[in-house]
DRENDO-1510 file (C-alpha; in Angstrom, 1 decimal, always signed):
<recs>
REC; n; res; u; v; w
REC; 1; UNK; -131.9; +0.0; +122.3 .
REC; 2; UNK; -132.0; +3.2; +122.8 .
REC; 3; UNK; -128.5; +4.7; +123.8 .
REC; 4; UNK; -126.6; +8.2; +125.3 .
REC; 5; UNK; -125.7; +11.0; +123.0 .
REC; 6; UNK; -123.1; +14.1; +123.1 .
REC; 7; UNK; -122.1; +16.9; +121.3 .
REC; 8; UNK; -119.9; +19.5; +121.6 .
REC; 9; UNK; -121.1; +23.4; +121.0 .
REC; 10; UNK; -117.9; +25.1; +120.3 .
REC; 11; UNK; -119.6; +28.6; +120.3 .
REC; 12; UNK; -119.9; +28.3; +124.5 .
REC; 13; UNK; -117.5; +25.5; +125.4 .
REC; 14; UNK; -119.9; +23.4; +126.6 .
REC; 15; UNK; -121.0; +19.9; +126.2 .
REC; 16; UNK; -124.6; +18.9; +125.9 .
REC; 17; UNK; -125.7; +15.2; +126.1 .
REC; 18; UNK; -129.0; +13.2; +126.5 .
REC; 19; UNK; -129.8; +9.6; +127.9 .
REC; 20; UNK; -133.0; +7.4; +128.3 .
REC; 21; UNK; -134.9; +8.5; +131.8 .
REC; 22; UNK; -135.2; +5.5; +134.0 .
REC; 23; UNK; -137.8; +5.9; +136.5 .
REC; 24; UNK; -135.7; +4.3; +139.4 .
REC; 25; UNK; -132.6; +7.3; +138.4 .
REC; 26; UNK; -134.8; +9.8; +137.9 .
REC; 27; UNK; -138.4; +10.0; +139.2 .
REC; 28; UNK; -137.4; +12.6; +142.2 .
REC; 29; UNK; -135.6; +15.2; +139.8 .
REC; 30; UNK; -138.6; +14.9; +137.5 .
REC; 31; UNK; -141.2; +15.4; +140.4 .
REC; 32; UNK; -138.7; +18.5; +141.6 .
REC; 33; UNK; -139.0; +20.4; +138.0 .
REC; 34; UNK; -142.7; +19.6; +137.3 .
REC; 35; UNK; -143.3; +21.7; +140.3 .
REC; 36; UNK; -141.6; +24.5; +139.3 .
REC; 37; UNK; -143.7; +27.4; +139.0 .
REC; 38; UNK; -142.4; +28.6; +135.7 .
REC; 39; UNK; -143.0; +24.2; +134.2 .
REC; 40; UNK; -146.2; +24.0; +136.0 .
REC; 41; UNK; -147.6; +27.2; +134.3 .
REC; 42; UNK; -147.3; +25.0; +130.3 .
REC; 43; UNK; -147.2; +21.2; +131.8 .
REC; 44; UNK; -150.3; +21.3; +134.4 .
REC; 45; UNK; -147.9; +18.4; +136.9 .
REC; 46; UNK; -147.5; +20.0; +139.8 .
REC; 47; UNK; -149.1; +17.3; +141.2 .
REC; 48; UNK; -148.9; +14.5; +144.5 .
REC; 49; UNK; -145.7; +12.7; +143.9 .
REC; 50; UNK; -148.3; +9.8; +143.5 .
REC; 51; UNK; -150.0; +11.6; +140.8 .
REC; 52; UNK; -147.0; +12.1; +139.3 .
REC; 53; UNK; -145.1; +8.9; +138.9 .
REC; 54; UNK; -148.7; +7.5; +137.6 .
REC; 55; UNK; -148.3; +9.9; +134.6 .
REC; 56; UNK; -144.4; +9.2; +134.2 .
REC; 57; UNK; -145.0; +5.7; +134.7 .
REC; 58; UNK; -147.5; +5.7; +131.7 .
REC; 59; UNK; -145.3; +8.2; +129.7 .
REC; 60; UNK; -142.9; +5.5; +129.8 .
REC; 61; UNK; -145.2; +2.7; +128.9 .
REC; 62; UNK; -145.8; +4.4; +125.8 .
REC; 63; UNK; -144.2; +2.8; +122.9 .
REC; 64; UNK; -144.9; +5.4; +120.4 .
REC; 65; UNK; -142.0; +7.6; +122.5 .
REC; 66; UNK; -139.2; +7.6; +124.2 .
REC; 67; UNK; -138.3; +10.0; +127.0 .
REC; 68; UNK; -135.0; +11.5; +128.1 .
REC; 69; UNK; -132.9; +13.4; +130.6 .
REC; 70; UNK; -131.0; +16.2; +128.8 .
REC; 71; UNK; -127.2; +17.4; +130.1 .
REC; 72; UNK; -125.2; +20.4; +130.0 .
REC; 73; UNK; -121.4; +19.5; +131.0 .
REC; 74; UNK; -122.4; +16.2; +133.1 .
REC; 75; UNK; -125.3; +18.2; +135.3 .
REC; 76; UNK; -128.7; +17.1; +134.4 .
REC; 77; UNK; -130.9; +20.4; +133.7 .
REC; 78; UNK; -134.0; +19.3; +131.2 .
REC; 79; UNK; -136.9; +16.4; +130.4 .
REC; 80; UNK; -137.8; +15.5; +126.5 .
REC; 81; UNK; -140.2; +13.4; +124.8 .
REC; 82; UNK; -139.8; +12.2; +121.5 .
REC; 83; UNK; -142.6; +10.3; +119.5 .
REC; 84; UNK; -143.6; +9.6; +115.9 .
REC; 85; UNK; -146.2; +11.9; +114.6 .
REC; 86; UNK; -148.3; +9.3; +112.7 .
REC; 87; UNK; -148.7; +7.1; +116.3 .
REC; 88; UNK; -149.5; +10.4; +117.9 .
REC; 89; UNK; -152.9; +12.1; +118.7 .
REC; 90; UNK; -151.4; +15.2; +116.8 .
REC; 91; UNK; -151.3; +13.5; +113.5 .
REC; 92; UNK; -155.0; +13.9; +113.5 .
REC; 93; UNK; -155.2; +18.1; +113.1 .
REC; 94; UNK; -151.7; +18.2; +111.2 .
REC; 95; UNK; -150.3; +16.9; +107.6 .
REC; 96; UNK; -147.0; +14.5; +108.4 .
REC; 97; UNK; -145.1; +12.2; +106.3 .
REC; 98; UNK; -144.0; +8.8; +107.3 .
REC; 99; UNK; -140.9; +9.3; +109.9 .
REC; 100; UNK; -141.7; +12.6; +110.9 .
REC; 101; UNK; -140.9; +13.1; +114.6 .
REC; 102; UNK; -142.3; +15.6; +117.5 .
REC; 103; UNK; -140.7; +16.8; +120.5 .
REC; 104; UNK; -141.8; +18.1; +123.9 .
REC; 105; UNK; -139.3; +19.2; +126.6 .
REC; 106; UNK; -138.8; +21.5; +129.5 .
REC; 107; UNK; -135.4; +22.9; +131.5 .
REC; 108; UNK; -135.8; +22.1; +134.8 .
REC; 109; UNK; -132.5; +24.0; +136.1 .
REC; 110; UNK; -134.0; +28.0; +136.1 .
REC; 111; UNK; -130.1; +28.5; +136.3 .
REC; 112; UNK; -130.0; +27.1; +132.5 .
REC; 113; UNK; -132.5; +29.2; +131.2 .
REC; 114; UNK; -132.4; +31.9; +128.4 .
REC; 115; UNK; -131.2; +31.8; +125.0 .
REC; 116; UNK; -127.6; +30.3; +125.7 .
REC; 117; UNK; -128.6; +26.7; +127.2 .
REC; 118; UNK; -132.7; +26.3; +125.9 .
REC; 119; UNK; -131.2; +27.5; +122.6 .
REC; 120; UNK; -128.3; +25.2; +122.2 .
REC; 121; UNK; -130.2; +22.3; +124.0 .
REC; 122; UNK; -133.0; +22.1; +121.3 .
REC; 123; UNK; -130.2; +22.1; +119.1 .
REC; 124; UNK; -128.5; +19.5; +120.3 .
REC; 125; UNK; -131.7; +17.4; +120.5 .
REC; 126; UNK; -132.5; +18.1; +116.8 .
REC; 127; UNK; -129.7; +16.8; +116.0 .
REC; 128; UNK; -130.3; +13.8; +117.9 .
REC; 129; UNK; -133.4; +12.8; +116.2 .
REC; 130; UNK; -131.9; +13.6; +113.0 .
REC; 131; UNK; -129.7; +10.7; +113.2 .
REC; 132; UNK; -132.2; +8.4; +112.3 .
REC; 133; UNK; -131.9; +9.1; +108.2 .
REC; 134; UNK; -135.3; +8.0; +107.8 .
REC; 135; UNK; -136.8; +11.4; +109.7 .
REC; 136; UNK; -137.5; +14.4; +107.5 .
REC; 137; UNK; -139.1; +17.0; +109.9 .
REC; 138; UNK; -138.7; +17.3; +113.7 .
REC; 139; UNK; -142.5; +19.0; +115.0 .
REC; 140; UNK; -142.7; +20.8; +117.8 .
REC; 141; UNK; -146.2; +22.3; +119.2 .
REC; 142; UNK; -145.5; +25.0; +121.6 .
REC; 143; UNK; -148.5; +26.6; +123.6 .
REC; 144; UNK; -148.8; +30.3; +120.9 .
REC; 145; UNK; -148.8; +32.4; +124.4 .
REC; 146; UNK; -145.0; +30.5; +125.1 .
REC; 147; UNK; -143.1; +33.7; +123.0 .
REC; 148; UNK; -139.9; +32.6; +124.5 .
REC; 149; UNK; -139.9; +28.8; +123.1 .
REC; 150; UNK; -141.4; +30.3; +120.0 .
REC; 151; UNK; -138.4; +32.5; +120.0 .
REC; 152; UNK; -135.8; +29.5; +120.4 .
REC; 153; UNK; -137.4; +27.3; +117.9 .
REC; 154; UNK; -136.5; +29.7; +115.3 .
REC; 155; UNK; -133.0; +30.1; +116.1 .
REC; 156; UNK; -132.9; +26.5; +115.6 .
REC; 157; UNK; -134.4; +26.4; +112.1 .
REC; 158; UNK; -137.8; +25.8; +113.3 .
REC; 159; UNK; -140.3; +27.8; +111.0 .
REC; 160; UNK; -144.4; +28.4; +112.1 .
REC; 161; UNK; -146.2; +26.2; +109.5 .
REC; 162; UNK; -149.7; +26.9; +111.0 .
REC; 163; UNK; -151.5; +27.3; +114.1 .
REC; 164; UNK; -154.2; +24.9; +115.7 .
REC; 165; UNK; -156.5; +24.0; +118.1 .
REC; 166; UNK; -155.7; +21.1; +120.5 .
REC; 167; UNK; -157.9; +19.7; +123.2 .
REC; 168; UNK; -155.7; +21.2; +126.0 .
REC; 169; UNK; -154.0; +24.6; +124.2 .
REC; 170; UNK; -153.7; +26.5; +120.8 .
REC; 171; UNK; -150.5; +25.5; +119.3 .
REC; 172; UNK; -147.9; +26.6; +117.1 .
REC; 173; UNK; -146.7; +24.1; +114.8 .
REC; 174; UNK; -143.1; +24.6; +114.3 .
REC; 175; UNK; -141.7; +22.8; +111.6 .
REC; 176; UNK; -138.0; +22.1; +111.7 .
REC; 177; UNK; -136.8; +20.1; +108.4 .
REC; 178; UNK; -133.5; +17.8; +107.9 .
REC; 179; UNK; -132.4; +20.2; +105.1 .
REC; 180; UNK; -133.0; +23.1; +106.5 .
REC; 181; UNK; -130.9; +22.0; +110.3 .
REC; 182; UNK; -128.0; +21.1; +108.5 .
REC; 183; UNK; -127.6; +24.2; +106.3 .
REC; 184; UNK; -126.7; +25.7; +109.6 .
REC; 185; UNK; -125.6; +23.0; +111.9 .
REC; 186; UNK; -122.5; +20.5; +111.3 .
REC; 187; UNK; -123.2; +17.0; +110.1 .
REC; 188; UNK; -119.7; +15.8; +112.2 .
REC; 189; UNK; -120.6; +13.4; +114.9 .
REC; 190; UNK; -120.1; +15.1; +117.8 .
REC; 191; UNK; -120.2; +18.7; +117.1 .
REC; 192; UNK; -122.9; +20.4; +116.7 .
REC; 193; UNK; -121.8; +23.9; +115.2 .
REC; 194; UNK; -120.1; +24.0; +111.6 .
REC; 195; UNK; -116.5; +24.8; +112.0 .
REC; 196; UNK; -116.6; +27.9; +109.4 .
REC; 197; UNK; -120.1; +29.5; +111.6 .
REC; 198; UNK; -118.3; +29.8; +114.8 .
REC; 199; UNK; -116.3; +33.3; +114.0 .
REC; 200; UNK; -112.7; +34.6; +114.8 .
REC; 201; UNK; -113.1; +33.6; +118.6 .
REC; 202; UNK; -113.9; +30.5; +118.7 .
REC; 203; UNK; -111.0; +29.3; +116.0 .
REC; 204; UNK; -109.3; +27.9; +118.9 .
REC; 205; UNK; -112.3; +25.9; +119.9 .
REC; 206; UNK; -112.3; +24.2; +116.3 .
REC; 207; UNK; -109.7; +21.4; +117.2 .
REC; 208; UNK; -111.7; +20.5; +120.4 .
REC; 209; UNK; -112.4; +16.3; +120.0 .
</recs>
């Protein structure tokens, strides 16, 4: 069963956690952020709320993924999907080994925008799917004209392995490996930011539970 997960980024104080979306919970946040302007624009779901919980309804049907509502300090801000490649359509137009995972997400808060929270979110996610030891690579697929995720992916040790064609976009395929994550982010349960990458400020932060 599929259970909630924390960690603590020392570098901003702030805790970021994920949990399973349950249609019942969360249905009328999810309807709120697919119509935002700025989501609609990459996700095409600004749709009749009818419309909608048909495609989240089916989302969650889908055994090949599971589907989440992300957290910054308690608020929910963000919606991610995370599947395994070789069940997925993408498997088809890209080369993937065994337990290689893919993620799609968007920050529904504008407030939580920019490179402090969509930055240390997809950080905190990656390390999420990376506690299943059998996962090598964490895929993303970003839309090419979407600089800003593109931007964001790298900071978190996502590198462009090629670029393809996909019925609905061109995508990026940013390629995120298990080595190359935890050369810069902590292994500790709980944290996400090695103790001895935070700097002279944030020392005080280290001893945080």
């Amino acid at each position: 069963m599929r259970s909630e997960f924390e960690v603590y980024n020392d570098k901003n104080n702030t805790y970021y956690s994920f949990r399973p979306l349950s249609f019942e919970k969360d249905f009328d946040i999810y309807s709120k952020w697919m119509n935002q302007p700025y989501i609609a624009q990459w996700w095409n779901l600004n749709k009749s709320r009818d419309e909608q919980a048909k495609k989240l309804i089916s989302e969650l049907e889908d055994s090949h993924q599971d589907l989440y509502i992300g957290f910054i300090d308690g608020k929910p801000v963000s919606y991610w999907e995370k599947y395994w490649l070789k069940e997925d359509v993408l498997s088809q137009h890209i080369k993937t080994e065994p337990y290689d995972q893919g993620l799609h997400f968007l920050i529904g808060e504008s407030d939580y925008l920019g490179r402090i929270h969509t930055s240390a979110s997809i950080g905190a996610f990656t390390k999420m799917v990376f506690e299943d030891s059998r996962t090598q690579n964490l895929i993303g697929e970003p839309d090419v004209r979407n600089v800003k995720v593109l931007r964001y992916a790298q900071e978190n040790c996502f590198e462009k392995r090629e670029v393809v064609e996909l019925p609905e976009r061109t995508s990026a395929i940013m390629v995120c490996t298990r080595e190359r994550f935890f050369e810069k982010f902590s292994r500790q349960s709980g944290r996400l930011y090695k103790a001895n990458t935070l700097g002279f400020n944030s020392q005080a932060a280290v001893v945080q539970p």
